[in-house]
C-alpha positions in Angstrom: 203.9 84.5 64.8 206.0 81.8 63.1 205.3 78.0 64.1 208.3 77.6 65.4 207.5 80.0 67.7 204.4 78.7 68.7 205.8 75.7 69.4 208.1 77.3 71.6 205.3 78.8 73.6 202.5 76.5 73.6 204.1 73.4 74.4 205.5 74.1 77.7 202.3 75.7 78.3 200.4 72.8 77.3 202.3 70.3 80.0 201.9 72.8 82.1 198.4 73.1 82.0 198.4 68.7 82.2 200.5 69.1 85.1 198.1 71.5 86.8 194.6 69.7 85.5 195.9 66.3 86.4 199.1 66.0 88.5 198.9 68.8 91.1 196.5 67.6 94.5 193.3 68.9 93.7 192.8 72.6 95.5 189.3 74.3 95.5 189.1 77.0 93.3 185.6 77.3 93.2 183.2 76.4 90.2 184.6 79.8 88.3 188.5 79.4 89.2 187.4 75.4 88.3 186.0 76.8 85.1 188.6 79.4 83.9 191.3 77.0 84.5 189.9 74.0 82.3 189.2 76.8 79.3 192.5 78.2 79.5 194.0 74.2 79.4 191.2 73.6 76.2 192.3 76.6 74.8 195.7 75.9 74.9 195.6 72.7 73.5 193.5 73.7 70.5 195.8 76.1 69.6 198.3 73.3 69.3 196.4 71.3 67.8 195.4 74.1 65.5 199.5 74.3 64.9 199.9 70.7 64.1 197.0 70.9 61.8 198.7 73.8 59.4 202.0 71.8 59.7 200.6 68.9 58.5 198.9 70.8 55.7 202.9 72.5 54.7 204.1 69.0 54.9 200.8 67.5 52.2 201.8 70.3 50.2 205.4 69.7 50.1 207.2 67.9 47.0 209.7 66.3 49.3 207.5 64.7 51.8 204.4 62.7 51.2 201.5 63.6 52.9 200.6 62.6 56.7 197.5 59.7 56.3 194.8 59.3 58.4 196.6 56.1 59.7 199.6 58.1 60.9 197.5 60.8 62.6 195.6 58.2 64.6 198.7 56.6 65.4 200.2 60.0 66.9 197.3 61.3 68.3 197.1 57.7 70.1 200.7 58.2 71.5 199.9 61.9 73.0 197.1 60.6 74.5 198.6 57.3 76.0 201.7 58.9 77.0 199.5 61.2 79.5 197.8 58.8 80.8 201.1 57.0 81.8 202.8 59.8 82.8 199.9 60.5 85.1 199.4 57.1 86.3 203.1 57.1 86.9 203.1 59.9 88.9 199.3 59.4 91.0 199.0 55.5 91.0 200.3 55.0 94.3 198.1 57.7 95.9 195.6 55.0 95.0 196.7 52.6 97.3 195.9 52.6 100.9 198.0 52.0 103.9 196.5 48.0 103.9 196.6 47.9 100.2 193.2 48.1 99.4 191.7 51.0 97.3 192.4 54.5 98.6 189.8 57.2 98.8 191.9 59.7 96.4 191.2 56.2 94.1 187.8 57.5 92.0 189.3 61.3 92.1 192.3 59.8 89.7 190.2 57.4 87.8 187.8 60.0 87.0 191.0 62.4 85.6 192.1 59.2 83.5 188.1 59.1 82.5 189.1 62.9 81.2 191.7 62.0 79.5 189.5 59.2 77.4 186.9 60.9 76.7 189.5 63.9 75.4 191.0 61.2 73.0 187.6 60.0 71.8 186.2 63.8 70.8 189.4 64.2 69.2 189.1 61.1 67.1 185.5 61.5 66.2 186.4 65.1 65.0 189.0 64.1 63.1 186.7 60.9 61.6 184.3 63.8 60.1 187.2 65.2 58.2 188.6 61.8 56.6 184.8 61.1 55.8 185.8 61.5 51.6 188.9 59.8 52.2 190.7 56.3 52.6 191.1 55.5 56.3 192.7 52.4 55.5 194.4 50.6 52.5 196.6 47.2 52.0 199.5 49.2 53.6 197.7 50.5 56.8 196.8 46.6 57.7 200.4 45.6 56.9 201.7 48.5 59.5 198.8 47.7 61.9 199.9 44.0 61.9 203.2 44.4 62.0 202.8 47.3 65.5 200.4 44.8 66.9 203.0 42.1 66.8 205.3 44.9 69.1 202.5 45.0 71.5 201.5 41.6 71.7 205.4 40.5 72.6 205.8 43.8 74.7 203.2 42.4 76.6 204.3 39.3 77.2 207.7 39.9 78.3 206.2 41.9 80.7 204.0 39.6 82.1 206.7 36.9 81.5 209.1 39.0 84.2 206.2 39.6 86.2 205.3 36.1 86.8 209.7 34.9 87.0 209.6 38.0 89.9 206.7 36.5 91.8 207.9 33.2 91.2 211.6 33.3 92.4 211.1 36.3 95.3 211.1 35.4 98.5 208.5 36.0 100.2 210.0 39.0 102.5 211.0 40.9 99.4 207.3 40.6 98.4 205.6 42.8 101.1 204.6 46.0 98.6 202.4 43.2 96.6 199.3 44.7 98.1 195.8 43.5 95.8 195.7 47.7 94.4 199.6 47.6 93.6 199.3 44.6 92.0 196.1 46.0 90.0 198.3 49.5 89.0 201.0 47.0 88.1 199.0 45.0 85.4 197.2 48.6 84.1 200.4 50.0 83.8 201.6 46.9 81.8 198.6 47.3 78.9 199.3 50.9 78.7 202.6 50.8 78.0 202.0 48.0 75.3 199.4 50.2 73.9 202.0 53.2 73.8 204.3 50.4 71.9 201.6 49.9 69.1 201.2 53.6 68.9 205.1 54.2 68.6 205.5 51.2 66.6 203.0 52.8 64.0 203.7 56.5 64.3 207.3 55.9 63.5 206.8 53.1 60.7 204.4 55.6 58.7 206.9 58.5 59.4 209.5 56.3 57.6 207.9 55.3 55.1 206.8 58.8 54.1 210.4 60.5 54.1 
């Protein structure tokens, strides 16, 4: 089966499987359906990532394009990673808010999910650290790009706390009734994720420049 192809298949089934892991309400299947439903997801998402691997390797091989660093794969595995946990944050935060805006009992069922989804990244990342082990992780030009997407961040961040603090300041108070103690908490969360998916972008797409 051509990669193209297997793009074509597996990443629809890999949101789907996201979708169904950490979006849908949680229904009891049992520890087996509970079981056969997280290996099919892992399985899914290795052969992916089993995809992206042999197109990276065509692409070191390649004449025309320099080869992907260890930098740039961090920087993209970062992104995945932090654009799920927005996505699902976007899509279950509010579930974590009660009626009086305190924590919600669904609260620990999504934070444990978003634990998931942490821990995922780090086995990725220490898999991949065992593989660069004989090579340069970072050079003159890595700190130049990390400085440079931490810079994004940093003002990212602050323009969004900036218009955060303008819309608290300059509301009235009517308009300010949905500024429960947990919405205010998703708010901020949702704020450092995002910058963090700004450094990842920031990097990804600097390195993928500079290599074509």
């Amino acid at each position: 089966m051509s990669r193209t192809l297997r793009y074509a298949v597996l990443i629809p089934l890999s949101v789907l499987a996201f979708y169904v892991l950490f979006v849908l309400p949680d229904i009891d299947l049992g520890w087996p359906g509970g079981l056969a439903l997280l290996a099919g997801a892992w399985i899914v998402w290795y052969l992916l990532w089993t995809t992206l691997r042999e197109s990276a390797v065509a692409g070191a091989t390649s004449d025309s394009v320099a080869p992907v660093s260890p930098g740039e794969q961090q920087a993209w595995i970062g992104l995945v990673f932090t654009v799920a946990i927005l996505v699902y944050y976007a899509l279950r935060g509010s579930l974590m808010v009660a009626a009086d805006g305190t924590m919600a009992s669904e609260a620990p069922a999504i934070g444990k999910h978003i634990g998931m989804l942490v821990v995922a990244w780090l086995i990725v990342m220490r898999v991949l650290r065992k593989r660069w082990r004989d090579t340069v992780e970072q050079d003159e030009r890595d700190r130049v790009i990390q400085a440079r997407a931490s810079g994004w961040a940093r003002w990212g961040l602050t323009a969004f706390v900036l218009a955060i603090a303008v819309m608290f300041a300059f509301s009235p108070l009517d308009h300010l009734q949905w500024a429960k103690p947990m919405t205010i908490s998703n708010l901020m969360m949702t704020g450092l994720i995002a910058s963090s998916l700004l450094e990842y972008a920031v990097t990804g797409l600097t390195y993928w420049r500079d290599r074509h």
